[in-house]
RONUVO-224111 format. One line per field, with one value per residue (C-alpha): chain; x, y, z. Coordinates in steps of 0.2 Angstrom, whole numbers. Example, Ala and Ser with C-alpha at 12.3 -4.5 7.8 and 13.67 -1.06 7.14 Angstrom:
2
chain	(A,A)
px	(62,68)
py	(-22,-5)
pz	(39,36)
# end
This chain:
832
chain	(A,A,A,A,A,A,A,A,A,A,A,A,A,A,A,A,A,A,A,A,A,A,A,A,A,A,A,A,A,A,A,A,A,A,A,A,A,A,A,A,A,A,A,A,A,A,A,A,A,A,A,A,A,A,A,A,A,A,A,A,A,A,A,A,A,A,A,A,A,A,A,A,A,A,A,A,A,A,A,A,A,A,A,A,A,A,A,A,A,A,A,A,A,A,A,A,A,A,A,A,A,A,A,A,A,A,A,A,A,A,A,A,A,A,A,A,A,A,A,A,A,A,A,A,A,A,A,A,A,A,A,A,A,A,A,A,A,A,A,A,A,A,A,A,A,A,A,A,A,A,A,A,A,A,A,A,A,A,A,A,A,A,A,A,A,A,A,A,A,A,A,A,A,A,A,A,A,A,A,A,A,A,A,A,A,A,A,A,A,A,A,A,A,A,A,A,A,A,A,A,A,A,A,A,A,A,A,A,A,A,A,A,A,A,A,A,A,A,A,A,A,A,A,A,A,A,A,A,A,A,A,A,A,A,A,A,A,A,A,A,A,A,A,A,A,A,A,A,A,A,A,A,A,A,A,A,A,A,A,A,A,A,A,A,A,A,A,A,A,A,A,A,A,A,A,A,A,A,A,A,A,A,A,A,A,A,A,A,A,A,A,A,A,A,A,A,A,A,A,A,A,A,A,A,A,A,A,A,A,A,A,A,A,A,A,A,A,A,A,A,A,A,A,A,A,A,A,A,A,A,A,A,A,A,A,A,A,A,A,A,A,A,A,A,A,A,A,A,A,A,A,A,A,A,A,A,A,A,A,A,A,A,A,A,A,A,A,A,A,A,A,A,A,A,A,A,A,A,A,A,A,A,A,A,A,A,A,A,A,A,A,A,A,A,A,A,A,A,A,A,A,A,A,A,A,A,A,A,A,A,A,A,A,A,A,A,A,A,A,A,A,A,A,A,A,A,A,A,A,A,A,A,A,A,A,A,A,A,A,A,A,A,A,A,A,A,A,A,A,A,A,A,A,A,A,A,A,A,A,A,A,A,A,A,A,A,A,A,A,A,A,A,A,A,A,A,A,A,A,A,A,A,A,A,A,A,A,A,A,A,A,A,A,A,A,A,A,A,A,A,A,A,A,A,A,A,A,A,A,A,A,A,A,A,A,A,A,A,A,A,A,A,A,A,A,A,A,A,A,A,A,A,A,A,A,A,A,A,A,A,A,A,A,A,A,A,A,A,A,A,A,A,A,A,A,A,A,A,A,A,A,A,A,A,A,A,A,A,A,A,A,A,A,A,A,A,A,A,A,A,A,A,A,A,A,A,A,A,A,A,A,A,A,A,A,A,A,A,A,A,A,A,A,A,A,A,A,A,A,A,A,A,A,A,A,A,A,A,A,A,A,A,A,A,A,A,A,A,A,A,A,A,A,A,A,A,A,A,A,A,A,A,A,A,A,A,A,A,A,A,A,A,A,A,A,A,A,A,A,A,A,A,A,A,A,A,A,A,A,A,A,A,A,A,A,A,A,A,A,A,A,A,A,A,A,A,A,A,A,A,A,A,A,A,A,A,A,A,A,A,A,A,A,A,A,A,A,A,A,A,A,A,A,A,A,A,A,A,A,A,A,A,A,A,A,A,A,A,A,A,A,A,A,A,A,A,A,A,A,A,A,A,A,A,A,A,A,A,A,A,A,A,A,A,A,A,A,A,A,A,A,A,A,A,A,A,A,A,A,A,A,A,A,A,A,A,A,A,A,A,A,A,A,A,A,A,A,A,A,A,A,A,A,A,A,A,A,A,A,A,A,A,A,A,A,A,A,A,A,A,A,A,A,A,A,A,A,A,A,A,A,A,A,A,A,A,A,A,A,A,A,A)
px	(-250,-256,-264,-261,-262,-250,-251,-267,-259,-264,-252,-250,-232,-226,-228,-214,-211,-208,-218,-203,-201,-216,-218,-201,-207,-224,-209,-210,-194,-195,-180,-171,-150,-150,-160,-152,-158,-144,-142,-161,-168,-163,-176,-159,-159,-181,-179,-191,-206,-222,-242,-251,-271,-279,-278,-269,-255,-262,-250,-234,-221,-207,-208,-190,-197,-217,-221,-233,-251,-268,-280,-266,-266,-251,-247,-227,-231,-243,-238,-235,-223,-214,-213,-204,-194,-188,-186,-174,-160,-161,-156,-140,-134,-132,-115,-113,-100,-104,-89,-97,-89,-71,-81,-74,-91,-100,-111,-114,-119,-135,-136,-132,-147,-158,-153,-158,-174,-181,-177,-168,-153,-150,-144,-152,-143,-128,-117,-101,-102,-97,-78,-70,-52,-51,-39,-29,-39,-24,-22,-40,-51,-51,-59,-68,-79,-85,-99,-107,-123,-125,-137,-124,-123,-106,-104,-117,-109,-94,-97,-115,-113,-95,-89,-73,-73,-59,-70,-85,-96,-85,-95,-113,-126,-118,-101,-104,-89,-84,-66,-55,-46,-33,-25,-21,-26,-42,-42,-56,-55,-74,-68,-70,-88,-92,-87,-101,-114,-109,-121,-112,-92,-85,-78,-73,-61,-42,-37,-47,-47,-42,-47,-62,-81,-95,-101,-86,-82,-85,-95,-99,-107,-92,-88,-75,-60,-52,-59,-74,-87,-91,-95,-106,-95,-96,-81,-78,-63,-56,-45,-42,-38,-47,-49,-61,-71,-91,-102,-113,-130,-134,-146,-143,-124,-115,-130,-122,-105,-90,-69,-56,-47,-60,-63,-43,-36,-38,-21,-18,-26,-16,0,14,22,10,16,8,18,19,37,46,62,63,62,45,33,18,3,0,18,19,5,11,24,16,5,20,32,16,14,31,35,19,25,42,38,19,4,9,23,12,2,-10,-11,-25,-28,-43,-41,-49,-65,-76,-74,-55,-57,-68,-57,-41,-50,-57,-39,-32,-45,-45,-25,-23,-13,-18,-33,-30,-24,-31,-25,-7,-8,-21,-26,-32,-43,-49,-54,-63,-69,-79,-84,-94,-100,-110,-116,-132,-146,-154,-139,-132,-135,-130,-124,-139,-143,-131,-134,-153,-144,-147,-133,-116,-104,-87,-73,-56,-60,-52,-65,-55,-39,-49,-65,-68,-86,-89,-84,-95,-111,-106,-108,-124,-132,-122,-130,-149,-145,-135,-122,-106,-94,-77,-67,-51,-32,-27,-29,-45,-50,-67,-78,-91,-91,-88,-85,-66,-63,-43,-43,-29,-31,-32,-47,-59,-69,-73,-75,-89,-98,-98,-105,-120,-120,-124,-134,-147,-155,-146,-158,-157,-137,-136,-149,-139,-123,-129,-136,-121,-107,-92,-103,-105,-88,-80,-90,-78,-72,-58,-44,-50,-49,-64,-65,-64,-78,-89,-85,-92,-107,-112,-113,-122,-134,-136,-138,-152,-161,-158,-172,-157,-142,-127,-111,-96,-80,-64,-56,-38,-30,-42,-41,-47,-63,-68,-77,-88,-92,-100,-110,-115,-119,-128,-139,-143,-148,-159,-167,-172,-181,-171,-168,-148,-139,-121,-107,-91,-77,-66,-47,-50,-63,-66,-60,-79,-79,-62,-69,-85,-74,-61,-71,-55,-41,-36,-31,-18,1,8,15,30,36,30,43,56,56,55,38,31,41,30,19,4,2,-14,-17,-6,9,15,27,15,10,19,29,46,51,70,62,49,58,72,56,52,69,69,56,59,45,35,20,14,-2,-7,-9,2,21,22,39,34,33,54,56,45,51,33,24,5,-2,-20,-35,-40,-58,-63,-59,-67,-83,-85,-79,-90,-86,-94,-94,-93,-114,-113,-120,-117,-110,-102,-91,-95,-81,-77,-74,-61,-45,-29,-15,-18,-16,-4,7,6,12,23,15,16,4,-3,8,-1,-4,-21,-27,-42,-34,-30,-11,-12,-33,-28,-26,-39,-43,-38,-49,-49,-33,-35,-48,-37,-24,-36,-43,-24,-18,-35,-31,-45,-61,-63,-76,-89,-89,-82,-96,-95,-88,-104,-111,-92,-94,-112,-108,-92,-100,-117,-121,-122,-129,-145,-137,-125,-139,-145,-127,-122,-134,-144,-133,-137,-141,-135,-122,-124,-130,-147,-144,-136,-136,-125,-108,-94,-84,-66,-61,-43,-36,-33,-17,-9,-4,14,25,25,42,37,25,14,18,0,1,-13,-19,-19,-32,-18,-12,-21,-21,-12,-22,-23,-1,-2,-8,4,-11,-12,3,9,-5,0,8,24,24,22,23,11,17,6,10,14,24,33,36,43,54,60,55,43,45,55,51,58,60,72,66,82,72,78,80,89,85,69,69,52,42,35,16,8,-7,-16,-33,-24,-17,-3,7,4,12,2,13,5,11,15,20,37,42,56,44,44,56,44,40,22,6,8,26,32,49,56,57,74,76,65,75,75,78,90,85,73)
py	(-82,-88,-103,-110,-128,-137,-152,-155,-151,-136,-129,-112,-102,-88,-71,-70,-87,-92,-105,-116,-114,-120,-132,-141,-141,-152,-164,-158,-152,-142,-141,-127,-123,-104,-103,-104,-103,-94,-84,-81,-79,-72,-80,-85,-101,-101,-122,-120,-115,-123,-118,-106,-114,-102,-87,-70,-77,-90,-94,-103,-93,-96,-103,-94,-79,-79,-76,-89,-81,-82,-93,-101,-117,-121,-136,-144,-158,-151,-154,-135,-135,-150,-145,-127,-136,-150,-136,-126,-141,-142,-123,-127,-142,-132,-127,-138,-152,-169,-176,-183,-197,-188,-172,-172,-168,-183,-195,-177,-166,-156,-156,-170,-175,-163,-169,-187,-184,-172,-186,-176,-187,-184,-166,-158,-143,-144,-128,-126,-127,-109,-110,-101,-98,-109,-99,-106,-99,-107,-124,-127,-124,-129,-120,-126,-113,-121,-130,-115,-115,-94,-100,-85,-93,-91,-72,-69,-76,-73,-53,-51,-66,-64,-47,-51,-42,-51,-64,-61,-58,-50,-49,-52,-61,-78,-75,-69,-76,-80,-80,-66,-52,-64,-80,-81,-88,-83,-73,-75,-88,-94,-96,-117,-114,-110,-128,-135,-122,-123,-134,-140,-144,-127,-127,-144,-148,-148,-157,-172,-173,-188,-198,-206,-203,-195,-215,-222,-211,-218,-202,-197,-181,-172,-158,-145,-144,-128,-116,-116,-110,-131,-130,-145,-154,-169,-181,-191,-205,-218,-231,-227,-210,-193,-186,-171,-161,-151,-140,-148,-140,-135,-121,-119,-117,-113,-113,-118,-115,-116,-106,-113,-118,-129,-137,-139,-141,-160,-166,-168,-185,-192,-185,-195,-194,-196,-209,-229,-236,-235,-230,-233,-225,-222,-240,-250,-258,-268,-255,-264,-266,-245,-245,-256,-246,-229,-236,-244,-226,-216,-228,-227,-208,-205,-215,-206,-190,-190,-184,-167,-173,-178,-168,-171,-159,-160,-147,-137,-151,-165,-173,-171,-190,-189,-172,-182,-195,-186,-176,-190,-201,-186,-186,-202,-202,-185,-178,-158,-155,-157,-144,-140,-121,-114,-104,-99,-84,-90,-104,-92,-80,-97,-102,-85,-85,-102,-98,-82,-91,-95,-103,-85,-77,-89,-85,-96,-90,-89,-79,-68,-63,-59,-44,-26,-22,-29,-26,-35,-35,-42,-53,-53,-64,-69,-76,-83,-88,-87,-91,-78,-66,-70,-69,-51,-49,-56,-44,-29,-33,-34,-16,-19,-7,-18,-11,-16,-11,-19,-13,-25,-19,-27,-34,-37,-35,-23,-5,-7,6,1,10,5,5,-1,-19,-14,-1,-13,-21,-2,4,-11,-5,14,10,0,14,28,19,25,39,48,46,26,30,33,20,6,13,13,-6,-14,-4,-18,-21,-3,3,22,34,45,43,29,44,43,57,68,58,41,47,53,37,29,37,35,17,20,28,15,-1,12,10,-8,-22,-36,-33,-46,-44,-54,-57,-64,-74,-74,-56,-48,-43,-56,-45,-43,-59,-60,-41,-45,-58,-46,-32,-44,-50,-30,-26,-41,-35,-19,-25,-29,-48,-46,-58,-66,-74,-79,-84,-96,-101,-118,-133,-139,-124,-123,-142,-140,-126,-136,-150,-144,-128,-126,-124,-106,-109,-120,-116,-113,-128,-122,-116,-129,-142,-127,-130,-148,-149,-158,-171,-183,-176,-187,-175,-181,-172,-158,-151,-136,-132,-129,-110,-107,-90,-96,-112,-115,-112,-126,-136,-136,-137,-153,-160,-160,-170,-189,-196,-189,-201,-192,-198,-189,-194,-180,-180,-167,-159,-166,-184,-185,-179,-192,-207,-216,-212,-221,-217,-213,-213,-196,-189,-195,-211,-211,-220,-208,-190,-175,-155,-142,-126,-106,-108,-122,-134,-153,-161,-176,-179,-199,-211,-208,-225,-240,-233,-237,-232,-225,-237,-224,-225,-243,-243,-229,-227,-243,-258,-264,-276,-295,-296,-306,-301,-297,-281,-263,-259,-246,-251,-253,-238,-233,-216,-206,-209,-227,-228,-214,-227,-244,-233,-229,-246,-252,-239,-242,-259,-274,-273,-255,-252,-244,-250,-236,-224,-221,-203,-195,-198,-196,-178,-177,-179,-170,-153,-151,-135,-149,-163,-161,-164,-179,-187,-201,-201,-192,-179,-179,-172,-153,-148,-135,-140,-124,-122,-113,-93,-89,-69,-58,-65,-64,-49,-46,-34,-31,-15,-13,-18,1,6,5,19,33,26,10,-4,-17,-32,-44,-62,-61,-78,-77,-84,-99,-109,-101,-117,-133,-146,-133,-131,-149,-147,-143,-132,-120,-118,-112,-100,-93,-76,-75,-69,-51,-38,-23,-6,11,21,36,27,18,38,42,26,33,16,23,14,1,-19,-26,-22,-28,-32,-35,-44,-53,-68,-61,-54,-54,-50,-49,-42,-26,-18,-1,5,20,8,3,7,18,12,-6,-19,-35,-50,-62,-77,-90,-108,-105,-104,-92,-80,-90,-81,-70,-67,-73,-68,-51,-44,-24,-18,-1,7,10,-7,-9,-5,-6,-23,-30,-34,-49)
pz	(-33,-52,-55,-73,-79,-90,-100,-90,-74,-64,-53,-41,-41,-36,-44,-56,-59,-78,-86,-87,-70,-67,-78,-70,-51,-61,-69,-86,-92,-106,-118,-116,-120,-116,-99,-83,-65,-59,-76,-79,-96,-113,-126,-138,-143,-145,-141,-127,-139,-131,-135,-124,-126,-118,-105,-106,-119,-133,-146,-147,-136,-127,-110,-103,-107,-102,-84,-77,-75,-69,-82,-92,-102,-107,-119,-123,-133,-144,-163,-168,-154,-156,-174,-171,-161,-170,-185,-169,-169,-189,-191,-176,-184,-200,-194,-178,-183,-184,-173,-159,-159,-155,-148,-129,-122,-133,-119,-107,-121,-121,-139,-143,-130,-137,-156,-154,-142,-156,-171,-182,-189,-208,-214,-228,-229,-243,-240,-231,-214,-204,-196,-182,-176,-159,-144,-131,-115,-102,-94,-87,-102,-120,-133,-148,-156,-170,-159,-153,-155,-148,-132,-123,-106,-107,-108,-98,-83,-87,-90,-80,-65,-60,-67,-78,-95,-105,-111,-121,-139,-156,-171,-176,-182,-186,-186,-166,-158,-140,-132,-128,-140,-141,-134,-116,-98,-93,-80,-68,-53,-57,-76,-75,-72,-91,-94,-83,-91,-111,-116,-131,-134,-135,-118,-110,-95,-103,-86,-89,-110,-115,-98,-103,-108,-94,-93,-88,-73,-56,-49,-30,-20,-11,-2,-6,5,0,11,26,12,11,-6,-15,-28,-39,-40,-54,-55,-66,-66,-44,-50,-47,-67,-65,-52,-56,-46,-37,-35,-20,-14,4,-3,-17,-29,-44,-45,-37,-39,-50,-33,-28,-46,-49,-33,-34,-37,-21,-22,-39,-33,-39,-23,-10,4,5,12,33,38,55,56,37,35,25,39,39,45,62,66,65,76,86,89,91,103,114,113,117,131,138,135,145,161,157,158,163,148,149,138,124,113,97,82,70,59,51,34,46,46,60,62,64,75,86,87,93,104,113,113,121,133,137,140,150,136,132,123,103,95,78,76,71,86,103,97,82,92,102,88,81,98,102,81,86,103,93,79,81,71,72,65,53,33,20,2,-5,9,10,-9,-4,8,6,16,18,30,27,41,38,27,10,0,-18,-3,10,6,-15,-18,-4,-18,-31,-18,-14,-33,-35,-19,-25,-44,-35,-26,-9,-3,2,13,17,33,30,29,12,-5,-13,-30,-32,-48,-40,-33,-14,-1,4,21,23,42,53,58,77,75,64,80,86,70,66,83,78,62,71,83,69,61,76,80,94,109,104,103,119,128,118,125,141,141,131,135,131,114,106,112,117,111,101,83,85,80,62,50,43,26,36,46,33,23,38,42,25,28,43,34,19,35,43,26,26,31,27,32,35,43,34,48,46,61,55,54,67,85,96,101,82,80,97,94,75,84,97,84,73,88,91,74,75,89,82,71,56,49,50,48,52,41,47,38,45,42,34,29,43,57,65,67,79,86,90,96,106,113,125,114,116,133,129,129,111,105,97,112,121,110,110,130,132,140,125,118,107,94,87,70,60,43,48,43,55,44,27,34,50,48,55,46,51,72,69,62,75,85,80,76,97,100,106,96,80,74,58,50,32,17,7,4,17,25,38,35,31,50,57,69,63,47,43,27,26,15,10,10,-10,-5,17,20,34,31,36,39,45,37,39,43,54,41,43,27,20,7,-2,-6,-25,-35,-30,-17,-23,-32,-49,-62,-74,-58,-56,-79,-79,-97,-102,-102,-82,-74,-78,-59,-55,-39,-29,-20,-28,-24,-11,-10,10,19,32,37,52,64,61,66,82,88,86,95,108,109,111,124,136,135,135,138,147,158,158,136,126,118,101,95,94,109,119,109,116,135,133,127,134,121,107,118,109,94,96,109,95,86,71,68,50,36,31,50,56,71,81,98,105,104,123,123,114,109,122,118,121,137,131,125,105,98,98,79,74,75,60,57,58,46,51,39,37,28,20,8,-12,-22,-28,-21,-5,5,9,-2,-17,-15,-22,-37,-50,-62,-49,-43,-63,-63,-46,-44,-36,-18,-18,-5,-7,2,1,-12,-2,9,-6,-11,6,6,-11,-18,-32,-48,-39,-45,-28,-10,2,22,34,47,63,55,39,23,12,-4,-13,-29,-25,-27,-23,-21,-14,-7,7,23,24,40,34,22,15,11,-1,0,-17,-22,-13,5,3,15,29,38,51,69,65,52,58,62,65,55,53,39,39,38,22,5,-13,-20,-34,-50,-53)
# end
């Protein structure tokens, strides 16, 4: 490791480390506009100029672009230095425009910062000032490009970090231009990020323009709710209302960016009709009265009909807190375990993902782009987990092999093996890839020592080209010292994801540091899984409702009827029950069927709101500025209402499990004995794998919840779903990138820039339907018909048909996320 001194500071760093790298873990920053960690060097803007003294470089260089070495003596404030310098921000305010004042990144502007610090203020040059053409790039970013300064950032992630090509460099010298060919909506889902890294006004957040300055936002650490990746985010409100979201830097995490869905999918917070008001049969009560009167029907229905007849629904969008919190009041009641998943099988595919997860096997983002071999299993990253997409880039850019065993048609900007494999086979297929990736006489002693983990010994009824195709990538994870296996938990069989666990544990046994990386089918799905370890051996509650067995439903943060497959049955479903209490904080479908509605606080505005994501990591989203209802609301565009008054309107609401615990206290009555525990402890004695974790109460934030490595994962004994018919498809609901969730369908930005839902068929089986060059397809299902826009594609599975669902509900009209028709009943569709 070289040791060099700077500005009389010695200091020892690793091989490879740039000087102003180094010269920032001493404190120093050096100014700089083109470098970026995550983006690396270019040498473009030279305003990072500082003067080598002595050692292998002397002489004023730049520090982006000089490696730290043995013997140097570095100097940044010397006056040759600060002279170039100075002399750099003269030469870009030649043609920058003076309109900071109006400039709508004027007070977080790296220019203007770097203006002022270096002293220059009165402009010398006399000429015309160089002018650009400005484009419309869509609804999220705002283009001004006659403030670029050409530091490239950029083009350079834009094209080189996240692989989209229709933004980028025209011209030369000077009149070098950034945007597209021509107008029109960017089209990458990490586009939003050029806005955090222009270090000028050229790109600025059209969301929030006009909203305010950087210094008069309210600004909090939080953590992104879109999906189970937890990415680190910063919140910033004004005026009670959320204006505008940033990446947050975070290592461990998302480094230092995040997806447009994350960044955009906000509005959930400002929407215009979110609920405040507490409702009791469709009629305005005071918050304590409706609690009064959950607490009293909850009560009687119980001694009615005994706690069988009551059940809690949570849902993945919760915070531990709240999760905790219905668990335990279920518990403590002798009602059925919460349940936080649309169906059993999904908890159960979550259950055995967190049971495998282990501190051994768990890798982070940034560790999953350090792997030199990636397997990914039905997991379609841009849908399900974004970010997730943008790692595989970055390990595929430094020389990994990514494979992809999943039926769904795939868009991702690197060249990966797609193997389109039936949705049933993919479990067997994982364990025969690990399996060839041996030698033989290994083959055979692992097959004889874990004979439910490296499956039958036969080739899964593939063809030859699918076989080759997979011991190719046998071939590439024998050469690899890293590898990592990326598993879904939503459209697998249930043995998929306690096999991937099992695999990984193998492969790390032999002798290589693999890895294991789960994705999970919401923010928070690992924390239910953690908490309610015993949900997948609970009766489905539709059907439950459907027979009268459950007939009051305690729903917090959940709507059952956002994403179930069947709407009109769940909604006759609930229209059956004696008693729906409903506690969210969204206009929901939901909220008009309930007997007693509570609004609650949401997680930008709880004091206590933690998830836990796809790694197992611990971590906790602040409370963002003043709660209450946004004061543009409260106008209506117009001037504030002259009301004087200590108290925000709407500033009352508390959260979820705030609420559970009143309830809670209410129902046990006085007094209980022994005193009640507080959640984390209750958690702690409940679920003794964690008990070292909750012992002392909420565990430290970033920790990893996961408990001490037991073994292989558990591993599925049932028999592979059987293919469907040849004159049958497999129809999969798989997610899209927009809306893709439930807080993301509220806002109104991602819904416009949604596609339509969308049904992708084979296209020799589009051929063999006679549907070639058709624009819709008609499905006369059980339930009716279903008419959709129609796709084809030869990189997927022939015998199956991928449903992507968009803002609309029209599609929820199937037997369940995965649903066999024949194909005579599939046919071309009218005109759209």
């Amino acid at each position: 490791m070289p040791r060099l001194t700077i500005d009389h500071r010695a200091i020892e760093v690793p091989k490879g480390t740039k000087v102003i790298q180094a010269a920032e873990q001493l404190g120093i920053y050096i100014p700089r506009f083109c470098f970026h960690e995550a983006l690396g060097a270019v040498g473009a803007c030279r305003m990072c100029a500082v003067m080598f003294l002595d050692g292998p470089v002397k002489g004023l260089e730049m520090s982006c672009m000089t490696e730290a070495r043995e013997g140097m003596v570095v100097s940044t404030d010397h006056p040759e230095a600060q002279d170039f310098r100075r002399q750099v921000i003269e030469w870009l305010m030649l043609n920058h425009p003076h309109d900071c004042p109006v400039c709508d990144e004027g007070g977080q502007c790296l220019l203007q910062d770097m203006t002022v610090s270096s002293g220059h203020g009165i402009r010398r040059y006399e000429g015309d000032k160089r002018t650009f053409r400005d484009q419309d790039l869509g609804p999220f970013v705002s283009h001004e490009m006659n403030r670029c300064i050409h530091c490239w950032r950029c083009r350079r992630f834009y094209q080189e970090y996240a692989g989209y090509r229709d933004l980028g460099a025209m011209q030369i010298g000077r009149r070098t231009y950034f945007g597209r060919q021509r107008s029109g909506r960017l089209e990458s889902p990490f586009a939003g990020n050029i806005v955090d890294l222009c270090p000028t006004g050229v790109y600025t957040d059209k969301p929030s323009r006009f909203q305010g300055r950087y210094w008069d936002f309210s600004r909090a650490a939080s953590v992104c709710p879109h999906c189970s990746l937890g990415c680190a985010v910063t919140v910033n409100t004004r005026y009670r209302k959320v204006v505008r979201l940033e990446a947050r830097e975070s290592p461990e995490v998302n480094g230092h960016f995040i997806c447009d869905r994350g960044r955009y999918g906000y509005a959930f917070a400002n929407h215009s009709q979110r609920p405040r008001q507490a409702l009791v049969q469709n009629r305005e009560a005071e918050l304590h009265l409706a609690l009064a009167e959950t607490t009293r029907r909850l009560a009687q229905i119980t001694r009615e009909y005994g706690p069988a007849a009551v059940a809690g629904l949570g849902s993945t969008r919760m915070g531990l807190e709240a999760q905790i919190a219905l668990q335990r009041l279920c518990a403590e009641q002798g009602w059925a375990g919460a349940r936080f998943f649309s169906e059993p099988d999904l908890a159960a595919r979550v259950s055995a993902a967190a049971q495998g997860l282990t501190p051994e096997l768990a890798v982070s983002q940034s560790d999953l782009a350090k792997a030199d071999f990636i397997a990914v299993v039905g997991v379609e990253p841009l849908g399900e987990a974004p970010l997730l997409a943008l790692a595989l880039r970055q390990a595929w850019r430094a020389g990994a092999t990514v494979a992809l065993l999943d039926p769904r048609p795939m868009t991702l900007q690197l060249e990966v093996k797609h193997l389109p494999l039936a949705p049933g086979v993919l479990d067997s297929a994982l364990a025969w890839l690990v399996k060839q990736s041996f030698g033989a006489k290994k083959r055979r002693a692992l097959q004889e020592e874990h004979p439910h983990l490296m499956g039958p010994d036969d080739h899964l009824g593939l063809s030859k080209k699918e076989l080759r195709e997979l011991k190719r990538m046998a071939r590439a994870l024998a050469k690899s010292e890293r590898p990592v296996l990326v598993c879904g938990t939503d459209l697998v069989s249930q043995g998929l994801p306690g096999r991937a666990a099992g695999l990984a544990a193998l492969l790390r046994g032999q002798g290589q540091a693999a890895g294991l990386f789960y994705v999970f089918p919401g923010a928070n799905a690992l924390g239910a899984a953690l908490v309610n370890p015993d949900e997948a051996a609970s009766d489905s509650l539709l059907e439950s409702m459907e027979q009268g067995g459950v007939k009051a439903l305690l729903a917090v943060e959940s709507d059952p009827l956002f994403n179930c497959s069947d709407r009109a049955r769940m909604t006759r479903a609930l229209e059956k029950l004696h008693l729906l209490v409903v506690l969210d904080h969204l206009p929901s479908a939901i909220k008009e069927l309930a007997d007693v509605f509570i609004p609650i606080a949401n997680l930008y505005e709880s004091a206590g709101f933690s998830l836990v994501n796809q790694e197992g990591r611990l971590q906790q989203a602040l409370p963002a500025g003043e709660m209450g209802t946004p004061l543009d609301q409260i106008a209506g565009g117009g001037h504030p209402p002259r009301v004087y008054s200590l108290e925000a309107p709407g500033g009352d609401l508390l959260t979820s499990h705030e609420i559970l615990d009143t309830a809670a206290r209410e129902l046990l009555g006085a007094d209980p004995e022994p005193p009640r525990q507080n959640g984390w402890e209750w958690l702690a004695e409940k679920h003794s794998p964690l008990a070292p974790l909750f012992a002392q109460g909420r565990p430290e934030f970033g920790r990893r919840l996961l408990p001490v490595a037991s073994g292989e994962g558990s591993v599925s004994a049932d028999p592979l779903p059987a293919l469907p018919d040849e004159d049958q498809l497999e129809i999969l609901v798989s997610p899209a990138f927009a809306p893709g969730e439930e807080l993301a369908s509220y806002s109104q930005l991602l819904s416009e820039t949604a596609s339509q839902t969308l049904l992708w068929i084979h296209a020799d089986t589009a051929k063999a339907l006679g549907l070639q060059g058709q624009a819709r397809i008609r499905l006369r299902l059980g339930q009716g018909e279903l008419e959709l826009p129609l796709s084809t594609t030869m990189d997927m599975h022939p015998r199956v048909a991928v449903l992507v669902p968009g803002p609309d509900h029209g599609w929820q009209m199937l037997q369940g996320r995965r649903q066999v028709i024949a194909l005579d009943r599939i046919t071309a569709g009218g005109e759209s």
